[in-house]
C-alpha positions, -999 to 999 in steps of 0.1 A, spaced: 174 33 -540 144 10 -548 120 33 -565 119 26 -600 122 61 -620 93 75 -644 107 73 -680 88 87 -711 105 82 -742 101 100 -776 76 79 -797 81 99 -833 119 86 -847 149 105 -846 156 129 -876 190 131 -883 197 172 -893 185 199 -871 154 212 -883 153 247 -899 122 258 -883 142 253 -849 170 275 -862 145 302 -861 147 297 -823 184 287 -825 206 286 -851 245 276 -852 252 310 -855 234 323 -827 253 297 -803 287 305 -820 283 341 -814 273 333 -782 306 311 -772 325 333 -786 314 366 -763 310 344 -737 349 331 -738 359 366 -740 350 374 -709 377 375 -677 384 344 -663 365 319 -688 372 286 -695 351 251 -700 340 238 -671 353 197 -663 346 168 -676 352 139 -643 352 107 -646 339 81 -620 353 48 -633 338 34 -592 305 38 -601 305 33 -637 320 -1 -627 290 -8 -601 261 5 -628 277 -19 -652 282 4 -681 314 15 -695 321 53 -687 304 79 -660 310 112 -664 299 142 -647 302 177 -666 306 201 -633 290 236 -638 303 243 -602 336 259 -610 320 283 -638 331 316 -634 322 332 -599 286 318 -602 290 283 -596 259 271 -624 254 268 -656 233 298 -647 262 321 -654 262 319 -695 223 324 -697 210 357 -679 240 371 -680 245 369 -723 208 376 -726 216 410 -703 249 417 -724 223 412 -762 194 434 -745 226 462 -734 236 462 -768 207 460 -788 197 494 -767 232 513 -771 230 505 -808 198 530 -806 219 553 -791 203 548 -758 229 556 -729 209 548 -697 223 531 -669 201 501 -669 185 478 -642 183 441 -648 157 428 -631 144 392 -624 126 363 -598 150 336 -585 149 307 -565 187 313 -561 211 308 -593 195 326 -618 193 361 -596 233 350 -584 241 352 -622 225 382 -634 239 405 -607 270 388 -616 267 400 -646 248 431 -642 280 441 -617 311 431 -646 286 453 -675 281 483 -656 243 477 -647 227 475 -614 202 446 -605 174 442 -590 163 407 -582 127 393 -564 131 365 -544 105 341 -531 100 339 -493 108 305 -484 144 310 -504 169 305 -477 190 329 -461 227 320 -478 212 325 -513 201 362 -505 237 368 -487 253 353 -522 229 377 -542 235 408 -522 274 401 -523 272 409 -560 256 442 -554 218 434 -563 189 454 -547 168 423 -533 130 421 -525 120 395 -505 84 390 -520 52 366 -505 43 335 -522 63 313 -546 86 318 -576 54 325 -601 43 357 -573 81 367 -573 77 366 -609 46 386 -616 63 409 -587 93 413 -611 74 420 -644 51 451 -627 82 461 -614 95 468 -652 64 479 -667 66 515 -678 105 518 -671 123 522 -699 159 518 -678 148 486 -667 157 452 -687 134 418 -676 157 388 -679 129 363 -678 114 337 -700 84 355 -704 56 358 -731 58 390 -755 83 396 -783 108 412 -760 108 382 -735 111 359 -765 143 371 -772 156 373 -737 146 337 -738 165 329 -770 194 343 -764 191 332 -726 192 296 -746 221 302 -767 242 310 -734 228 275 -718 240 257 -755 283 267 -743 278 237 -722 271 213 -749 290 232 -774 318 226 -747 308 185 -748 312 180 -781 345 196 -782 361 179 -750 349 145 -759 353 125 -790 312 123 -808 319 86 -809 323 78 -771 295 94 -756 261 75 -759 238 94 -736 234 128 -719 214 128 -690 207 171 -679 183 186 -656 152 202 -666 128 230 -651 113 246 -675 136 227 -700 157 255 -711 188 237 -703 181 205 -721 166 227 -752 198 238 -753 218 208 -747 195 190 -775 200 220 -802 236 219 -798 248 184 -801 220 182 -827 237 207 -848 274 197 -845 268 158 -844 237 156 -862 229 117 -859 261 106 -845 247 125 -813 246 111 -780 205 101 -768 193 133 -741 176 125 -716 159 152 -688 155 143 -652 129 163 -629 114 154 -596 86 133 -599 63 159 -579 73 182 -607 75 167 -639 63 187 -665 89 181 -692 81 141 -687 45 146 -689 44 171 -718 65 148 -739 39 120 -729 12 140 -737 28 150 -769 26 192 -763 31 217 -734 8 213 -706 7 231 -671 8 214 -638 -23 220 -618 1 216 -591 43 215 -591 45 196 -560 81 211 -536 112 192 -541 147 192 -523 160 198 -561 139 233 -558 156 248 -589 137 224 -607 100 232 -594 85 247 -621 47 239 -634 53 244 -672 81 241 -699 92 273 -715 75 278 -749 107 287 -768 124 255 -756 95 234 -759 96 231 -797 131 221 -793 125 196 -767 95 180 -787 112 175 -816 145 162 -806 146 153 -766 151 112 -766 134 103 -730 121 122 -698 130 103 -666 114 115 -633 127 103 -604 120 113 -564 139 130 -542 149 101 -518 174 94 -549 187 126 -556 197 132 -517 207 91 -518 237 103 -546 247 135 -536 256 125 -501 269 87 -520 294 113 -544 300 134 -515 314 107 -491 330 90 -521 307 57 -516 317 44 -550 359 48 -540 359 79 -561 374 113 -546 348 136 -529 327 152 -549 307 182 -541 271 189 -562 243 210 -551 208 199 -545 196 209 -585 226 204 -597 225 166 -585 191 160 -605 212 144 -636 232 121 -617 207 110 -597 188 103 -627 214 82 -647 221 64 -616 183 58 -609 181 44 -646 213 25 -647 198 1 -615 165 -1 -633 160 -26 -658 132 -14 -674 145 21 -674 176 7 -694 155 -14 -717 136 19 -727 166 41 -729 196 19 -746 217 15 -720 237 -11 -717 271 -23 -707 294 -6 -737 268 30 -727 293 60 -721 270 82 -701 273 123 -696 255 138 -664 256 175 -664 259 189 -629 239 222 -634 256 232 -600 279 233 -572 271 237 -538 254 270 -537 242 269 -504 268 255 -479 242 251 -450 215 229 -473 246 206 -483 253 204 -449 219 196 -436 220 165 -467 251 151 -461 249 148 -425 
């Protein structure tokens, strides 16, 4: 793995406290209520922490570890403490009106994000129904369906699923949008959709000492994931925490490129990407602010890498046990690993050989046949 990684650090310096104008977006409170639901429900419990002393020991830093979202509840992502909170506020914002409805959730998905709301649509007592894109392969739609989701195969790419899923919603006062979307009611599905994402961090800061972790490397898309990765270590470790870094494809990069150019911008074009959960052409506006203020680097990095270290983890190339991460959820990994053999990268970032390093793997193999195909 010989290209050198795209890596866009903060410029502004850290600020120890969380902000209080980001605790209008998130606050403690919002996350605690939303661990606390969230453990409540059947068959909940943190997701593990691995360690890979092989290929910490050929980076040359001293700890790799890989938080794996692939065991999380029935889901298998990270996906499965967003939608599916958001869903549960939404139900119970309405039956507090005294509305009684049974209620359609309805959103786009790539894959994970549709495979967690009728997850959770199914354990609440709502239906779904979910649009998917038409390129979205076959064993996604099958994992959908199996949760009892109405699905709509719909022309085009996720934004047309998207636009497909809001007009389906307009006018229907039974059905709830899970969707980071503009308009006071999207804004709150997005926040709370954030405060689910912010029980993995919440979850990394308990199972690990504040002290022994020096960076978090985490996907990002539209960045919700990372927003809430950076608002939760920033509230419970304040400056002791850990540097965050994101990791996108390079064909797809608008986290990196919007911290570069110092506010949100749109791609003209969000190139495709093996790490397809991650092609998205703009960062979400309620994590943005987050991500601006507090996010340490943006590394972009191609997809030659991220195929390079799934199938190098899944044939245990670095004499650890087999380990099995899907094609998003590889995205972090790849990135520390991309970093850790660049030295550049690991001038820029602080790493060095006492770094204790944190990949979040977003996902587990959610689609046996593309893990197939890549390990091959």
């Amino acid at each position: 793995m010989d290209r050198e990684p795209l890596v866009t650090a903060r410029a502004r310096p850290r600020i120890d406290a969380f902000p209080p104008h980001l605790a209008d977006i998130v606050a403690d409170a919002d996350i605690v209520q939303a661990r606390d639901v969230i453990a409540s429900w059947p068959g909940y419990r943190p997701t593990e922490m691995i360690e890979l002393p092989g290929l910490a020991a050929t980076l040359g830093v001293a700890s790799v570890i890989v938080k794996h979202e692939g065991t999380r509840f029935e889901v298998g992502s990270f996906k499965a403490l967003g939608p599916p909170y958001a869903l549960w506020r939404e139900l119970e914002r309405r039956r507090a009106l005294g509305d009684t409805a049974t209620f359609t959730a309805v959103a786009a998905t790539s894959g994970n994000h549709g495979r967690a709301l009728a997850w959770g649509a199914r354990r609440m007592g709502a239906h779904s129904l979910i649009f998917m894109p038409a390129h979205t392969s076959r064993d996604r739609e099958v994992a959908i369906r199996g949760f009892g989701a109405e699905l709509v195969r719909f022309p085009g790419n996720f934004d047309a699923a998207l636009a497909a899923a809001v007009a389906a919603c307009a006018g229907r006062a039974d059905r709830i949008l899970i969707a980071d979307v503009a308009g006071e009611a999207g804004n709150a599905v997005a926040r709370d959709t954030l405060a689910g994402y912010a029980v993995v961090a919440d979850e990394i800061a308990a199972q690990r000492e504040s002290g022994t972790v020096s960076h978090v490397f985490v996907a990002a898309g539209n960045g919700t994931l990372a927003a809430a990765s950076c608002a939760r270590l920033w509230q419970r470790l304040g400056a002791r925490r850990p540097r965050l870094i994101s990791v996108e494809p390079t064909r797809s990069d608008c986290v990196r490129r919007s911290l570069d150019a110092g506010a949100a911008i749109t791609l003209d074009l969000a190139g495709d990407s093996v790490m397809d959960g991650l092609v998205v052409g703009t960062p979400s506006r309620v994590a943005w602010p987050i991500l601006q203020a507090g996010l340490d680097a943006a590394l972009a990095i191609e997809d030659e890498v991220a195929i390079q270290t799934l199938r190098g983890l899944a044939h245990g190339a670095w004499g650890e046990p087999r380990l099995e991460i899907g094609e998003t959820g590889i995205a972090a990994i790849a990135g520390l690993v991309a970093a850790c053999r660049s030295p550049r990268a690991c001038a820029t970032l602080g790493i060095s050989a006492p770094s204790r390093l944190i990949a979040i793997a977003c996902e587990g193999v959610t689609d046996r046949a593309v893990f197939a195909s890549l390990t091959r």
